[in-house]
C-alpha positions as CSV (number, residue, x, y, z in Angstrom):
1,X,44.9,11.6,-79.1
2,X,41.6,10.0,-77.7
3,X,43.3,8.2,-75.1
4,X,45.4,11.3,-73.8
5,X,41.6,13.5,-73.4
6,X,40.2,10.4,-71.8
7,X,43.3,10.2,-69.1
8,X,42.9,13.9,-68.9
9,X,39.3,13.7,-67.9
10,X,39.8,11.3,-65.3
11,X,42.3,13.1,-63.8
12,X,40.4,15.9,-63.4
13,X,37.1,14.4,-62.1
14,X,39.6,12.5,-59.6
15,X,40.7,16.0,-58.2
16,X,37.4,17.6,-58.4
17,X,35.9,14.4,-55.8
18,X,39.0,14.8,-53.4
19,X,38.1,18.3,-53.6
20,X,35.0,17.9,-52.1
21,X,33.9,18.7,-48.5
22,X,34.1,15.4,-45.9
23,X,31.0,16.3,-43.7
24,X,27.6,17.5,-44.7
25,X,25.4,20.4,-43.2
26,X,22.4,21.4,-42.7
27,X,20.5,24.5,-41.0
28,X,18.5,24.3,-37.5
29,X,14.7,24.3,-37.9
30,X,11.9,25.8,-36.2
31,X,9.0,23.9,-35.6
32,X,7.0,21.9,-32.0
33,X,8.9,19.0,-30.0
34,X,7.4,16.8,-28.2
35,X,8.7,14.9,-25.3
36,X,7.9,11.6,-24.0
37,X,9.0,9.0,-21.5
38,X,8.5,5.4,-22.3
39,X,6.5,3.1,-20.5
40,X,5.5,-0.5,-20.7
41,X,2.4,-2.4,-18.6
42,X,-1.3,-3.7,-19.1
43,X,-4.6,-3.4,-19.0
44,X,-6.6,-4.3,-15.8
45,X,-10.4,-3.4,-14.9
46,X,-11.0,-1.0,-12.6
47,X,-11.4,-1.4,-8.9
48,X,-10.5,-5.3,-9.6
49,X,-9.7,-7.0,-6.2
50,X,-8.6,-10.7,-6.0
51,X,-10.9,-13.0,-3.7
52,X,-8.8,-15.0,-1.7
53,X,-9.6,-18.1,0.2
54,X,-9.1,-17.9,4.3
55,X,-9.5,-21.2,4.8
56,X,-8.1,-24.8,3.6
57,X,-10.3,-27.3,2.0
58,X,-12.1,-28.5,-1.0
59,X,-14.4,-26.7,-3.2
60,X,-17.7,-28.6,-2.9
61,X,-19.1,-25.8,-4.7
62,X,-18.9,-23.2,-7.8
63,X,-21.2,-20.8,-9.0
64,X,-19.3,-18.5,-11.2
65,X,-17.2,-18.6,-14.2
66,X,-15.3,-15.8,-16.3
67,X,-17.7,-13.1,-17.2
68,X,-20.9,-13.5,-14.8
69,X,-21.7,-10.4,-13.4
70,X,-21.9,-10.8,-9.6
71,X,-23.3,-8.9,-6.8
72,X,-22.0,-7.3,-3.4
73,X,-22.1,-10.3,-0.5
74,X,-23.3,-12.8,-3.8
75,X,-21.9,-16.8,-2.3
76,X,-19.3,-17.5,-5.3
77,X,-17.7,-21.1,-3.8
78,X,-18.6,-22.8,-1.1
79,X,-15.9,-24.8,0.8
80,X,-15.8,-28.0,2.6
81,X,-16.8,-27.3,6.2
82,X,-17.5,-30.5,8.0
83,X,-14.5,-30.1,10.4
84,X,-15.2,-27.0,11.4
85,X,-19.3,-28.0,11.9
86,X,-17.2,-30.3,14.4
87,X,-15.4,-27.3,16.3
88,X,-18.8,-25.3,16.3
89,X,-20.7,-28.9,17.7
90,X,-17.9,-29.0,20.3
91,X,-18.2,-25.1,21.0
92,X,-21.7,-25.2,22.0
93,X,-21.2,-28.7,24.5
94,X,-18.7,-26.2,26.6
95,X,-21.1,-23.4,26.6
96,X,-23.5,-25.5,27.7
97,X,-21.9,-27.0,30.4
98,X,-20.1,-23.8,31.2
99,X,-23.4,-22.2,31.7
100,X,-24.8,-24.8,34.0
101,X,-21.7,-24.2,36.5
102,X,-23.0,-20.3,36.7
103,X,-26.0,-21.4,38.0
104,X,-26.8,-21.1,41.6
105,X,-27.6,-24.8,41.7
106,X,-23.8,-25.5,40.2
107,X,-22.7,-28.9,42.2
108,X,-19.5,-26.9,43.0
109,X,-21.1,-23.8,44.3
110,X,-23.5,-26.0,45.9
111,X,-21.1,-27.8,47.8
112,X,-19.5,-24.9,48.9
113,X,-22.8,-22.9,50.2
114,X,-23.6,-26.3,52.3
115,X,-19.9,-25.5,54.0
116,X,-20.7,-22.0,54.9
117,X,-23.8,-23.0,56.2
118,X,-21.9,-25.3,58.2
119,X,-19.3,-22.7,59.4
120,X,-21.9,-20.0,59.9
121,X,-23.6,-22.2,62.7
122,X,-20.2,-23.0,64.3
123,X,-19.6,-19.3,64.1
124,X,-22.3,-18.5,65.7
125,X,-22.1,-21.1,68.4
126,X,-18.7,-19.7,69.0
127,X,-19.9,-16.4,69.2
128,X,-22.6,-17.4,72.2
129,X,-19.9,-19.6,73.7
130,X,-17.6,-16.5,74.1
131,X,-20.4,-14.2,75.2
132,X,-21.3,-16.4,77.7
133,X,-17.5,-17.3,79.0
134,X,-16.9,-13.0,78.9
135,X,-20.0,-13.2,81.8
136,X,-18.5,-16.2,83.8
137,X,-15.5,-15.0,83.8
138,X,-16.4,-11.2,84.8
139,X,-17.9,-13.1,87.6
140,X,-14.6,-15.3,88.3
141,X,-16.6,-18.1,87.4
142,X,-14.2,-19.5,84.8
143,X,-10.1,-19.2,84.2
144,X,-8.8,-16.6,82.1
145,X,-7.4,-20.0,79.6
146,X,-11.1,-21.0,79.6
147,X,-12.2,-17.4,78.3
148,X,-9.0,-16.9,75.7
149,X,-10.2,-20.3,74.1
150,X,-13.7,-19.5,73.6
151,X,-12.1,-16.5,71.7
152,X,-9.7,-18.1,69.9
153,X,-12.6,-20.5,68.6
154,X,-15.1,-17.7,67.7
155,X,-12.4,-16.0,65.9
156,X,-10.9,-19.5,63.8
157,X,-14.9,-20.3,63.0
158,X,-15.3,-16.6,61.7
159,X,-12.3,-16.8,60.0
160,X,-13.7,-20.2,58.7
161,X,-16.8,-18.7,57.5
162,X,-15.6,-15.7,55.6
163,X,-12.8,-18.1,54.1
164,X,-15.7,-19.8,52.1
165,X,-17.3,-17.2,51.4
166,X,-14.6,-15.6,49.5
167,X,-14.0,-19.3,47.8
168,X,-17.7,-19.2,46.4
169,X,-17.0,-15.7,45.2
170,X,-13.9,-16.4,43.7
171,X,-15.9,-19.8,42.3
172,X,-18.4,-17.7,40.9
173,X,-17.0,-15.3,39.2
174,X,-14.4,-18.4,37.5
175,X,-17.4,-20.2,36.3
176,X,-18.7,-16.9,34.8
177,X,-15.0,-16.3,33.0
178,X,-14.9,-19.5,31.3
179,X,-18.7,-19.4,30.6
180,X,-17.7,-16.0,28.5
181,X,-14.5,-17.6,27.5
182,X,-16.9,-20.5,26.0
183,X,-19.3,-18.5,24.2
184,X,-16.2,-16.4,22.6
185,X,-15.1,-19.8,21.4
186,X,-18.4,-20.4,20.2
187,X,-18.9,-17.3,18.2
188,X,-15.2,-17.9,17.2
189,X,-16.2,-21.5,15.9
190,X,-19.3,-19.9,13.9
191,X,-17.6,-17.0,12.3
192,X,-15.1,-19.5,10.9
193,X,-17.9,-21.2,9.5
194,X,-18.4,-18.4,7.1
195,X,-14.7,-18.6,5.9
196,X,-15.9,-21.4,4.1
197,X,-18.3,-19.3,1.9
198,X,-16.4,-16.8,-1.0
199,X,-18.3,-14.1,-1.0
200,X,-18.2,-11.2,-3.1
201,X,-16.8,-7.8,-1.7
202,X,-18.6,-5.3,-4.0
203,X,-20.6,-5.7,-7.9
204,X,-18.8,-6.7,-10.7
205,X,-17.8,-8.7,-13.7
206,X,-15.8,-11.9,-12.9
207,X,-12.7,-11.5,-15.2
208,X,-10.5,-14.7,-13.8
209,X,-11.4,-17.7,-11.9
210,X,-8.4,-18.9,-11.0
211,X,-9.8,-23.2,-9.3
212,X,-12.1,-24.8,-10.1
213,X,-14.8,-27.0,-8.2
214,X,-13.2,-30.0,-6.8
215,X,-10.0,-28.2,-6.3
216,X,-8.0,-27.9,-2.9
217,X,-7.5,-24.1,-1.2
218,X,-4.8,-23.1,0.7
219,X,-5.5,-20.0,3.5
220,X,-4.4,-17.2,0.9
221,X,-5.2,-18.8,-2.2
222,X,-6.6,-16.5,-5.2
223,X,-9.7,-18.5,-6.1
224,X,-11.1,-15.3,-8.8
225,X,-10.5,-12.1,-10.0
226,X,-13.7,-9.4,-9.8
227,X,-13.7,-5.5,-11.2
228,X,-15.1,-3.0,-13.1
229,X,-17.7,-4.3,-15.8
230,X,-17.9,-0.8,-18.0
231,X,-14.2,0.6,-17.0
232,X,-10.6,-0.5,-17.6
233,X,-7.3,0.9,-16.6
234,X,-3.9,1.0,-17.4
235,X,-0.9,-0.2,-15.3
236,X,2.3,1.1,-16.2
237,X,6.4,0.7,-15.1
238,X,8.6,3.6,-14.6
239,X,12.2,3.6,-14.0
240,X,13.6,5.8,-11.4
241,X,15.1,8.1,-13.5
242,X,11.9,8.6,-15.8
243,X,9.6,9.0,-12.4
244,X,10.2,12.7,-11.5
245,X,8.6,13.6,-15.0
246,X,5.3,12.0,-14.7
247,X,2.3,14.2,-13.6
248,X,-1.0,13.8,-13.3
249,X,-3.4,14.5,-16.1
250,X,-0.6,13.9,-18.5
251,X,-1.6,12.3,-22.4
252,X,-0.4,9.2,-22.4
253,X,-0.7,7.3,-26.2
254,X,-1.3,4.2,-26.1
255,X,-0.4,0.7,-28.0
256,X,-2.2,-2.6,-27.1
257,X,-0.1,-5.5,-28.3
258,X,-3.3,-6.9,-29.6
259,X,-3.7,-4.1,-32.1
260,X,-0.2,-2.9,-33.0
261,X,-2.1,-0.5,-35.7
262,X,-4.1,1.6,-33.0
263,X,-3.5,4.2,-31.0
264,X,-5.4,4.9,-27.8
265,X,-5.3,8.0,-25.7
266,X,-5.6,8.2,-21.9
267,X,-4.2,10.6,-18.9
268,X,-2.1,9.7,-16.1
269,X,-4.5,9.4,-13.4
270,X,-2.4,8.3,-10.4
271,X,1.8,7.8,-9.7
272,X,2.3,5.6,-6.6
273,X,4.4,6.4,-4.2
274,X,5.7,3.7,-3.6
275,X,9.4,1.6,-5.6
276,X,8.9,-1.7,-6.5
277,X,11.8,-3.5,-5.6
278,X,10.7,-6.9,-8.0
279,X,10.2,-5.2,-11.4
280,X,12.7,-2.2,-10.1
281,X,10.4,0.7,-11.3
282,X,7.6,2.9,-10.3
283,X,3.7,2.1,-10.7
284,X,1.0,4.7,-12.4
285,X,-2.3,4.7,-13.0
286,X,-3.7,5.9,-16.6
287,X,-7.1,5.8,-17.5
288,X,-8.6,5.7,-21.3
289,X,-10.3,9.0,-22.1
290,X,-13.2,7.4,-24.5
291,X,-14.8,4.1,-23.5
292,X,-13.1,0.8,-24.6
293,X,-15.1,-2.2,-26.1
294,X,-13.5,-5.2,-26.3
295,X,-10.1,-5.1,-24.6
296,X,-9.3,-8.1,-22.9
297,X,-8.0,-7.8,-19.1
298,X,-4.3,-8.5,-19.0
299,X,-3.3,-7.0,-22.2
300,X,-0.1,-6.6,-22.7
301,X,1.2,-2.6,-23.9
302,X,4.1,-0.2,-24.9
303,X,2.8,3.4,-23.9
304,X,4.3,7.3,-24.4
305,X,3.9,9.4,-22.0
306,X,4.3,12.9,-23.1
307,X,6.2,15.2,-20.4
308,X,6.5,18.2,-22.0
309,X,5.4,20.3,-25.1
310,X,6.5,23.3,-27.0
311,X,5.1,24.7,-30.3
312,X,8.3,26.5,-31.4
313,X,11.7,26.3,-31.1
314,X,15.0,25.2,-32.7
315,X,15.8,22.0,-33.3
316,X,18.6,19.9,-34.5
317,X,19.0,16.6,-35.5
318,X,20.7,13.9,-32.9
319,X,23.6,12.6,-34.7
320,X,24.7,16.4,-35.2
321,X,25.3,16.5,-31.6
322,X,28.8,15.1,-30.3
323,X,30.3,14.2,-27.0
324,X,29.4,17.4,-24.2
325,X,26.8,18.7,-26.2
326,X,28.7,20.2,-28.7
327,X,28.7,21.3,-32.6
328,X,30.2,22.1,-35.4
329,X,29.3,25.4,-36.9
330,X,30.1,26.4,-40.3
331,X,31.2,30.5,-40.5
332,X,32.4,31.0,-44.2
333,X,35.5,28.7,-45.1
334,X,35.8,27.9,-41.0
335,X,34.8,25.4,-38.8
336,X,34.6,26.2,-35.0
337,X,33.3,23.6,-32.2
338,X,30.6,25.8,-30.6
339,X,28.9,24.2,-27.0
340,X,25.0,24.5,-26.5
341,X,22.3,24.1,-24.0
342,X,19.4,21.1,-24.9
343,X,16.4,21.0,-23.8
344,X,13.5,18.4,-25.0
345,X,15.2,15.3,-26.4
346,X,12.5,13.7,-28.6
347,X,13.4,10.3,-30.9
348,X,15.0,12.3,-33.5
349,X,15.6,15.8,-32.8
350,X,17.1,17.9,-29.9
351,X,16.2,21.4,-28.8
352,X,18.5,23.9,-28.6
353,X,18.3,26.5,-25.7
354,X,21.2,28.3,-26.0
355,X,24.8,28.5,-28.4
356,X,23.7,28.3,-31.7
357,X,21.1,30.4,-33.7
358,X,18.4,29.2,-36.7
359,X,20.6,30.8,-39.0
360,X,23.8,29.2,-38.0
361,X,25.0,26.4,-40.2
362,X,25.8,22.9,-38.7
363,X,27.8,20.4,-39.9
364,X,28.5,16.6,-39.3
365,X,31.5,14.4,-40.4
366,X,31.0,11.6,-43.4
């Protein structure tokens, strides 16, 4: 008799549990969504620049390392310049000499002035010769051959003399081109000089130095990294698809990799116009709205940006949600597939715009 009310119980708790519904349910709520785009980057201080090297050699010379504070036009390396003393040395020889040919006692000009001398008394010899052959042969002293031969000398001799003259112009006025072309040279020569002195652009805290003293430059070498003492900003990637959402003045939260247990606020300061074709995403610019002690430049971050905001509206959970934003809604004993219009996505719920109500039961498939 026990054992027939035993087999009788389990068959009727079998039929009860394949009785039971195979989805569960639940109602939409009300309540604030938040939506946020995901962003990765670091930390770097503000208005850093890199100083570069724009010249080869050796670094003879070192007066920084990381955290001196440094001021606008302060000497940070010094470079080995002894070749380039040579170009300057060899610079100011050619002025020199360059300068002594504009002289009016130049050996070249001199020579030539000595030659027009020379042709200006044979031109005007010439010139009296002719007279003087006109007036004999007016009187029909001398043959016409005699008088077109004192012409034809006057005119060679003239022709003589203003032939030089042109050449000690022209001699002249070379001499003065490749004197300016030599002090160009020169003050090309000394502004190379200062290549060979790193110099600071503008104040600030030395956050990298990147060689070392002893160490050979290459034109375009980073030899240090220089920013912002008090201020540090945030760099962050964007894929394209995220890009259209981000706006200035946006709150971004922030998470250091350092300190996985803090979060830090800033705002989206500025979004670069400009695809980065390396790390395939967008740059922007956030800046922390409270000052920051202690972060270190470089630090790695995972960051939230939030897009968007509303303080009520209905929400559903995501796995409720199947293929072409659809659900199923519960009316009575029914189940009908209903569509609906989302609007903020956040990590775990989806707003509902339009197609279902707050008081419309969901359901979802065990």
């Amino acid at each position: 008799m026990k054992s027939s009310l035993f087999y009788a119980l389990a068959i009727m708790a079998l039929l009860q549990s394949s009785c039971k519904p195979k989805y569960e349910e639940v109602l939409p709520k009300k309540g604030p969504v938040t939506e946020a785009v995901f962003a990765s980057g670091s930390v770097e201080p503000r208005d850093a620049y890199i100083v570069t090297s724009l010249s080869d050699g050796f670094i003879i010379k070192s007066y920084i390392s990381e955290n001196d504070i440094v001021a606008e036009k302060q000497i940070l390396f010094r470079l080995d310049n002894r070749q380039q003393n040579t170009q300057v040395n060899i610079a100011q020889t050619n002025v020199s000499y360059a300068k002594m040919n504009v002289s009016s006692s130049a050996p070249a000009l001199q020579q030539i002035q000595v030659q027009i001398e020379a042709a200006k008394v044979k031109m005007q010899t010439d010139s009296v010769n002719m007279s003087r052959f006109e007036r004999l042969y007016a009187t029909k002293s001398v043959s016409r051959q005699e008088l077109d031969n004192a012409i034809v000398n006057y005119k060679s001799s003239l022709s003589s003399y203003k032939a030089l003259n042109e050449s000690y112009k022209a001699t002249a006025d070379r001499a003065k081109q490749e004197f300016a072309n030599s002090q160009s040279q020169l003050q090309n020569a000394q502004a190379g000089n200062q290549y060979y002195e790193l110099a600071a652009i503008s104040p600030g805290k030395v956050y990298q130095v990147y060689k070392k003293q002893g160490d050979l430059v290459r034109r375009g070498d980073k030899v240090a990294q220089i920013g912002n003492p008090d201020s540090m900003v945030i760099y962050l990637d964007i894929d394209e698809g995220s890009i259209g959402k981000i706006k200035e003045g946006q709150q971004v939260l922030v998470e250091l990799n350092t300190d996985k247990n803090k979060t830090y606020e800033a705002l989206i300061y500025k979004v670069y116009p400009h695809f980065n074709e390396t790390s395939q995403s967008y740059k922007v610019e956030a800046r922390f709205t409270t000052a920051t002690n202690g972060i270190i430049s470089g630090t790695q971050l995972q960051a939230n940006i939030v897009t968007n905001k509303k303080a009520a509206t209905i929400l559903i959970p995501h796995m409720y949600v199947i293929q072409g934003n659809k659900v199923l809604v519960k009316k009575g004993d029914q189940i009908d597939t209903t569509s609906i219009t989302t609007g903020i996505v956040s990590d775990d719920w989806i707003e509902v715009l339009t197609g279902i109500s707050a008081s419309d039961k969901i359901v979802k498939m065990k």
